[in-house]
PDB file with one MODEL, atoms N, CA, C and O in Angstrom:
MODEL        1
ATOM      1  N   UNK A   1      81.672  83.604  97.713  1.00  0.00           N
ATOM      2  CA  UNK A   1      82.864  83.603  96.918  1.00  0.00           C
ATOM      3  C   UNK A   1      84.015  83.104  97.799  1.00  0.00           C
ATOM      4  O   UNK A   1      84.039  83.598  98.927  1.00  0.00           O
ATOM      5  N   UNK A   2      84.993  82.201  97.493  1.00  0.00           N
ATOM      6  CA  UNK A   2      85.938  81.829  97.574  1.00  0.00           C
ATOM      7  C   UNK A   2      86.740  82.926  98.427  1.00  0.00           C
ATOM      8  O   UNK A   2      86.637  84.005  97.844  1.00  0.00           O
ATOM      9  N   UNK A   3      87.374  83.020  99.402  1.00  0.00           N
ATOM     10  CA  UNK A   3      88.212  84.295 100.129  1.00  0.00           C
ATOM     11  C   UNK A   3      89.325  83.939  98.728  1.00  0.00           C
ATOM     12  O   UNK A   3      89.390  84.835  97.886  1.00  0.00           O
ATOM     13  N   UNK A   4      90.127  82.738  98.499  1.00  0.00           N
ATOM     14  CA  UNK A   4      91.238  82.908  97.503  1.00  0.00           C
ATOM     15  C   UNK A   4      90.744  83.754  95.780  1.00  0.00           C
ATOM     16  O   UNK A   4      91.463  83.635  94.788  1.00  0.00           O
ATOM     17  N   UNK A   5      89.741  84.361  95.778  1.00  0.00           N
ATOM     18  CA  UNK A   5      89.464  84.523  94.653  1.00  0.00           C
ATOM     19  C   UNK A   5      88.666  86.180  94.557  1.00  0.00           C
ATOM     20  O   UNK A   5      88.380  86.873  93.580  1.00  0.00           O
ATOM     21  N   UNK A   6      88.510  86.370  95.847  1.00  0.00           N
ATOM     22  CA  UNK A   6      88.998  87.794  96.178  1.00  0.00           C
ATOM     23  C   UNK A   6      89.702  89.127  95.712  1.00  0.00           C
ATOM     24  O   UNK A   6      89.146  90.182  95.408  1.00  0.00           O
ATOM     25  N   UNK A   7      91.332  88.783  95.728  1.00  0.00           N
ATOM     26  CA  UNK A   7      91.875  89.833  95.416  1.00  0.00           C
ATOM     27  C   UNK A   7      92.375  90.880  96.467  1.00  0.00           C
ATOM     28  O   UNK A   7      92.492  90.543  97.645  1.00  0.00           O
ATOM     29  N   UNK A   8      92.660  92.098  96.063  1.00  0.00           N
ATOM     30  CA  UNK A   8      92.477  93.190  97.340  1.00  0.00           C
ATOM     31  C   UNK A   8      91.099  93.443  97.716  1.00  0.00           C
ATOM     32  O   UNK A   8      90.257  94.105  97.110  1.00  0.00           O
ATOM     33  N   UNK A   9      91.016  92.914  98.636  1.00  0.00           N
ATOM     34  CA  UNK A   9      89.352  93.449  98.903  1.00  0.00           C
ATOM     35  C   UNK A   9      89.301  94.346 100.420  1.00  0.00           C
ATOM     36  O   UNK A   9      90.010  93.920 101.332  1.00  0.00           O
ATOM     37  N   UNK A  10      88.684  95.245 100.594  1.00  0.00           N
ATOM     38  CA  UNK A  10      88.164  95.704 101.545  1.00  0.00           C
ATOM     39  C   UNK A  10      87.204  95.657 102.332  1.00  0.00           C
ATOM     40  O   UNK A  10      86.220  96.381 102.179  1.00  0.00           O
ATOM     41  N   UNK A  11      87.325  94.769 103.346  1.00  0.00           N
ATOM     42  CA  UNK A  11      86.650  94.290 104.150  1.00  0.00           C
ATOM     43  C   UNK A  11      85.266  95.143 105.050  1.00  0.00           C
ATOM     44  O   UNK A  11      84.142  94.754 105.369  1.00  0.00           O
ATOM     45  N   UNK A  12      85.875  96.238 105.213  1.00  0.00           N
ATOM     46  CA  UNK A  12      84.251  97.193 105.782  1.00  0.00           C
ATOM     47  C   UNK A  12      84.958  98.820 106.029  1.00  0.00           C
ATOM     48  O   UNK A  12      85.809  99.146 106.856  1.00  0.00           O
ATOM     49  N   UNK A  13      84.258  99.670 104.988  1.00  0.00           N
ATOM     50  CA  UNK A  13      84.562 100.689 104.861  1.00  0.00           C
ATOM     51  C   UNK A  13      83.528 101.636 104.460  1.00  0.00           C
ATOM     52  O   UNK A  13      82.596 101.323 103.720  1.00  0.00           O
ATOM     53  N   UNK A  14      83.742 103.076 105.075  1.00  0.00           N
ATOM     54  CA  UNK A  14      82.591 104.067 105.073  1.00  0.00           C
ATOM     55  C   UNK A  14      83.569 104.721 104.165  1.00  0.00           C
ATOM     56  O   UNK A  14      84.796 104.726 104.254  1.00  0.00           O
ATOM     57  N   UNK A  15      82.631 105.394 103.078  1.00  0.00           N
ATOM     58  CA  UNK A  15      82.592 106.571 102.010  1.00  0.00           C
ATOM     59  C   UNK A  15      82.586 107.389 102.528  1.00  0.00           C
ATOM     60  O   UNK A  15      83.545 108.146 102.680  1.00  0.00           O
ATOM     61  N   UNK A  16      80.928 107.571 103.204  1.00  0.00           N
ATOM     62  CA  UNK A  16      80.797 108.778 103.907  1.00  0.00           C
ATOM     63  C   UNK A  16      80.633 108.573 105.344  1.00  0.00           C
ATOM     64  O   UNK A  16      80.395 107.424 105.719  1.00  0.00           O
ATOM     65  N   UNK A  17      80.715 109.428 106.130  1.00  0.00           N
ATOM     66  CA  UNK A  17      80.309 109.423 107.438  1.00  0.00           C
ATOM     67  C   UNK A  17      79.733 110.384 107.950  1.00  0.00           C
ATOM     68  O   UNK A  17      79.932 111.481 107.427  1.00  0.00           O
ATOM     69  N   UNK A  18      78.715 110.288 109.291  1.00  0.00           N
ATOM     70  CA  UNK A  18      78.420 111.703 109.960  1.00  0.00           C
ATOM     71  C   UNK A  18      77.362 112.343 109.062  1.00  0.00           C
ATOM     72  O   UNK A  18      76.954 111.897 107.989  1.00  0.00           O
ATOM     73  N   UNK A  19      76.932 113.630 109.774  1.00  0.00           N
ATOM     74  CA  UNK A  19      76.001 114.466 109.475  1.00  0.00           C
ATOM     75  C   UNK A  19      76.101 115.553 110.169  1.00  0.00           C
ATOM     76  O   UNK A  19      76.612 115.541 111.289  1.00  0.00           O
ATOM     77  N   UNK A  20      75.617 116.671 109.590  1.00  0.00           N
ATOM     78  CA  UNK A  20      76.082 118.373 109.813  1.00  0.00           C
ATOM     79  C   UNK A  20      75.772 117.874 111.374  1.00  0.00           C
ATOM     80  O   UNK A  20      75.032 116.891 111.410  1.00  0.00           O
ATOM     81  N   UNK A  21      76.260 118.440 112.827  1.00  0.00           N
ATOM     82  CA  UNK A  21      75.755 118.905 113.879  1.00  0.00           C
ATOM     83  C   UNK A  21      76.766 117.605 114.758  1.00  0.00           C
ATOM     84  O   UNK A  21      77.517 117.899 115.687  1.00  0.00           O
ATOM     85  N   UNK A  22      76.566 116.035 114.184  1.00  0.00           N
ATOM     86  CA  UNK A  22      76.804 115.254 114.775  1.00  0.00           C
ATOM     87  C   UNK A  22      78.376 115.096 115.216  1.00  0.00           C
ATOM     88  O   UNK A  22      79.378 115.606 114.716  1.00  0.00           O
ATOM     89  N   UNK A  23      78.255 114.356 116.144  1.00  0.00           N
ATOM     90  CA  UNK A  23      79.972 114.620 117.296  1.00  0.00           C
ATOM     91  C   UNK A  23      80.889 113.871 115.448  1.00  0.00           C
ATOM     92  O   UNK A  23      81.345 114.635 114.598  1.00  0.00           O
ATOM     93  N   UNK A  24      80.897 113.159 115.388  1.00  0.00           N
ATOM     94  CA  UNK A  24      81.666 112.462 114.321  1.00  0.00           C
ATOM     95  C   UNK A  24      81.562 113.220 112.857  1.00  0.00           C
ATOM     96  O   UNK A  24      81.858 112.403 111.986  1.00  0.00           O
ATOM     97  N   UNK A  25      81.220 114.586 112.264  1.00  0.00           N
ATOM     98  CA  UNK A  25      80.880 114.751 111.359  1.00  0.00           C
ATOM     99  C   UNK A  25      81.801 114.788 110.562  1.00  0.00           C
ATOM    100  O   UNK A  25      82.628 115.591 110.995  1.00  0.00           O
ATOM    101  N   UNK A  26      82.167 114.297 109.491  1.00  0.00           N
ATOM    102  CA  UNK A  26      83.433 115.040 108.744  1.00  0.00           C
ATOM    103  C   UNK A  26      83.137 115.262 107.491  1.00  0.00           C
ATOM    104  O   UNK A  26      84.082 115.132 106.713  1.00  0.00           O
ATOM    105  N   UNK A  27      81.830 115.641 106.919  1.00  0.00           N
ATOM    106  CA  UNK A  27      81.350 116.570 105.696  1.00  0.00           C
ATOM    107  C   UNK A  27      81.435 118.067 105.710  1.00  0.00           C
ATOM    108  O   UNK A  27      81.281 118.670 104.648  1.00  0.00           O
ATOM    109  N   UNK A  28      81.728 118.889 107.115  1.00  0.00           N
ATOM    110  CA  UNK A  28      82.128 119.914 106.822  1.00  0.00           C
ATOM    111  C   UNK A  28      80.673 120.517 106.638  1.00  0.00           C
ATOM    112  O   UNK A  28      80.570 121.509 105.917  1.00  0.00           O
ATOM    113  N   UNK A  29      79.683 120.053 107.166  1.00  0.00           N
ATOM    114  CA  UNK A  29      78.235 120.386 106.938  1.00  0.00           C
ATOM    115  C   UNK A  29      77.489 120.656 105.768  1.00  0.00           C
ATOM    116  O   UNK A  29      76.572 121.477 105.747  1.00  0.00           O
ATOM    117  N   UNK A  30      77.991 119.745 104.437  1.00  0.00           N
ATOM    118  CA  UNK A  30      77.259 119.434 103.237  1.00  0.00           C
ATOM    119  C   UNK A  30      77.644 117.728 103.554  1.00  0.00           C
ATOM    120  O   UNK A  30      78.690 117.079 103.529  1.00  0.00           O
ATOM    121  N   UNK A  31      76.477 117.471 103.799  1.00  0.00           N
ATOM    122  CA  UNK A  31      76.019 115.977 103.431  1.00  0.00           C
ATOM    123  C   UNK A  31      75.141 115.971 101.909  1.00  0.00           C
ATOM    124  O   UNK A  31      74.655 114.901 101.543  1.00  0.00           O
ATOM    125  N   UNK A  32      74.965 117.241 101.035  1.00  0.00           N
ATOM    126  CA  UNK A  32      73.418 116.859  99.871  1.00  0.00           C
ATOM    127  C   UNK A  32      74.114 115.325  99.224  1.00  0.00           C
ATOM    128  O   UNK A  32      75.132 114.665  99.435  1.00  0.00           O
ATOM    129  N   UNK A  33      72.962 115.232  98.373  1.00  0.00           N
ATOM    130  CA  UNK A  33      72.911 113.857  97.780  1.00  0.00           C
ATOM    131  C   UNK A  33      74.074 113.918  96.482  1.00  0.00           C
ATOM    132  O   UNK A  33      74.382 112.921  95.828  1.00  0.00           O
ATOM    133  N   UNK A  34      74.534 115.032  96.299  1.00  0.00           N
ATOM    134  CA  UNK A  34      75.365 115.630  94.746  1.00  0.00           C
ATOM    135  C   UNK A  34      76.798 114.737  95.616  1.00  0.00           C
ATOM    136  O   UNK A  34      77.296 113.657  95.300  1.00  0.00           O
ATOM    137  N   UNK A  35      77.197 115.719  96.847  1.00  0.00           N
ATOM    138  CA  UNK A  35      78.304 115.900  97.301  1.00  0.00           C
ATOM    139  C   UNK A  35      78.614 114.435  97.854  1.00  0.00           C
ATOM    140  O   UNK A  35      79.752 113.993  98.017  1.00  0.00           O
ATOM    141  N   UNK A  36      77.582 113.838  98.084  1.00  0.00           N
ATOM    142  CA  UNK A  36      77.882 111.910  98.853  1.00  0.00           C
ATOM    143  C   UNK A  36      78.255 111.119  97.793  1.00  0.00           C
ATOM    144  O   UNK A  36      78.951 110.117  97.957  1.00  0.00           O
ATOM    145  N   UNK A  37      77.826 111.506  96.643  1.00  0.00           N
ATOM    146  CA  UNK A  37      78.350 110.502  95.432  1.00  0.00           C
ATOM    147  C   UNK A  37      79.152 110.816  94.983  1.00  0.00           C
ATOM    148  O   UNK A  37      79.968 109.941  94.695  1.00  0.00           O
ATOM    149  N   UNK A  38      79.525 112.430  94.564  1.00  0.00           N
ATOM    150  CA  UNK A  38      80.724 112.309  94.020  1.00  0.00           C
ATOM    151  C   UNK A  38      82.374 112.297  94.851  1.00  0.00           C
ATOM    152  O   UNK A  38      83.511 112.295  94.380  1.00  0.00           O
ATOM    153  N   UNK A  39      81.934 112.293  96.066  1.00  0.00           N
ATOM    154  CA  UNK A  39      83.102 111.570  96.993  1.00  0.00           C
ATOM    155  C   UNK A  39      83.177 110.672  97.362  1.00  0.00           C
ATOM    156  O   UNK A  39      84.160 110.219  97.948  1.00  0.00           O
ATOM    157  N   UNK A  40      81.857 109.961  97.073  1.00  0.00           N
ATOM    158  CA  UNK A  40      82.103 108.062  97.069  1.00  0.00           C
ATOM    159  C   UNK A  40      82.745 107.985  95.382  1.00  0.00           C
ATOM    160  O   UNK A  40      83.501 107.063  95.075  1.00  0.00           O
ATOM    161  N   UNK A  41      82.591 108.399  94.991  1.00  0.00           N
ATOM    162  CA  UNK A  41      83.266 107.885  93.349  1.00  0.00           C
ATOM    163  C   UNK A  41      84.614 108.143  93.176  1.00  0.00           C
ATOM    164  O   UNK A  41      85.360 107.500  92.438  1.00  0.00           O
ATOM    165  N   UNK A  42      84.978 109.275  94.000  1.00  0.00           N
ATOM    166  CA  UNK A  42      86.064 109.770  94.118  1.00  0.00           C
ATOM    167  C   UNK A  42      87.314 108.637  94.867  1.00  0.00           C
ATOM    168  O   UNK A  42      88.489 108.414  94.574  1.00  0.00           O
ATOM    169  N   UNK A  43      86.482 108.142  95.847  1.00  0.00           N
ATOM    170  CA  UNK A  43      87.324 107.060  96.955  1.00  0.00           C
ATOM    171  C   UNK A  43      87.145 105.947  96.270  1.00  0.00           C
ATOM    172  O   UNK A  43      88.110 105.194  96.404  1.00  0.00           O
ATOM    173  N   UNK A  44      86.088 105.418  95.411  1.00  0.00           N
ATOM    174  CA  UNK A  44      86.192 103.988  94.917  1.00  0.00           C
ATOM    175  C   UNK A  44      87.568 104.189  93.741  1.00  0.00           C
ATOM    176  O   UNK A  44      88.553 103.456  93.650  1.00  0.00           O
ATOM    177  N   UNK A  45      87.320 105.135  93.111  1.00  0.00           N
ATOM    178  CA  UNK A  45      88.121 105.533  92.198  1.00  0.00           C
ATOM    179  C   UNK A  45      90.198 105.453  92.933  1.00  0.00           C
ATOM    180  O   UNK A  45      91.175 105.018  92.324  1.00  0.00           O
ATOM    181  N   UNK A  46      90.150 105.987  94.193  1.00  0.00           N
ATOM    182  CA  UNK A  46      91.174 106.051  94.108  1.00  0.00           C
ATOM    183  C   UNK A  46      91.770 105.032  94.998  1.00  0.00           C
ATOM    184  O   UNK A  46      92.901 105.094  95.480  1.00  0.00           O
ATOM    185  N   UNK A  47      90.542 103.692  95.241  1.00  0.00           N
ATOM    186  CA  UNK A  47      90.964 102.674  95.948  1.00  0.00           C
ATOM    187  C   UNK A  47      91.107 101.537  94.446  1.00  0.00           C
ATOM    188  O   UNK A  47      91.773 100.504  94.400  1.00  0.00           O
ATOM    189  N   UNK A  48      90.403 102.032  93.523  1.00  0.00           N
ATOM    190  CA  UNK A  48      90.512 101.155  92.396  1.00  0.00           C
ATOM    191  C   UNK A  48      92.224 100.973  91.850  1.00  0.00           C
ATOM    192  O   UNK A  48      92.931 100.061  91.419  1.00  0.00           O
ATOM    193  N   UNK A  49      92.333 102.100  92.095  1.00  0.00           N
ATOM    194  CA  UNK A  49      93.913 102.660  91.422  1.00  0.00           C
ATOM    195  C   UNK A  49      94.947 102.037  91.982  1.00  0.00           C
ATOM    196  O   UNK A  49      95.995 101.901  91.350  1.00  0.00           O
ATOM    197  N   UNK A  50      94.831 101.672  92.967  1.00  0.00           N
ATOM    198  CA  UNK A  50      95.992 100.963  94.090  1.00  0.00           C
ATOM    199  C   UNK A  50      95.417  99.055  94.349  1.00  0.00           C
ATOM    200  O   UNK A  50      95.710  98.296  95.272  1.00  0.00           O
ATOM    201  N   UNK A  51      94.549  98.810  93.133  1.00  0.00           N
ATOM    202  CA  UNK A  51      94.439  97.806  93.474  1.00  0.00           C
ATOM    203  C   UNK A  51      93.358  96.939  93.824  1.00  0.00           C
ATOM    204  O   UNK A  51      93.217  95.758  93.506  1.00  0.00           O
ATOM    205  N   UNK A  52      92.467  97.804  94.649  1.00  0.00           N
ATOM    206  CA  UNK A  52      91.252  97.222  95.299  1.00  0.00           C
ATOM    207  C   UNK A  52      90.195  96.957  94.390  1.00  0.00           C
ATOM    208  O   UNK A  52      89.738  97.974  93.869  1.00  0.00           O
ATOM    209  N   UNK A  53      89.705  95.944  94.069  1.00  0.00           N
ATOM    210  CA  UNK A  53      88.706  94.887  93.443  1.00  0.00           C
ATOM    211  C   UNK A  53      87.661  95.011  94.233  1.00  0.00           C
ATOM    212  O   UNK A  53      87.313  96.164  93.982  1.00  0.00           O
ATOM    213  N   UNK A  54      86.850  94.563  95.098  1.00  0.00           N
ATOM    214  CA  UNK A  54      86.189  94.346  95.837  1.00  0.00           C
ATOM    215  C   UNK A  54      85.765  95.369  96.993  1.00  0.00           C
ATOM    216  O   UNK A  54      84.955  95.026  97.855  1.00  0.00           O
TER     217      UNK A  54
ENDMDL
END
């Protein structure tokens, strides 16, 4: 795709990160499969809102 045809796009971004134990964790030690999607939906959602396409 065209970079001019783009939009706001976000170039490289984590939803989630980390895992219970690990130095970087920031789930707060629920990684389940419930809690990863509905805080990725949550962030697409509130990157949608301000704009971001892509």
């Amino acid at each position: 795709m065209p970079s001019d045809e783009l939009g706001k796009t976000l170039m490289h971004e984590h939803f989630f990160f980390g895992y219970p134990a690990y130095a970087g964790d920031t789930t707060s030690g629920s990684n389940s499969r419930e809690v990863v999607i509905n805080t990725s939906i949550d962030v697409a959602e509130r990157a949608k809102a301000h704009g971001i396409e892509r």
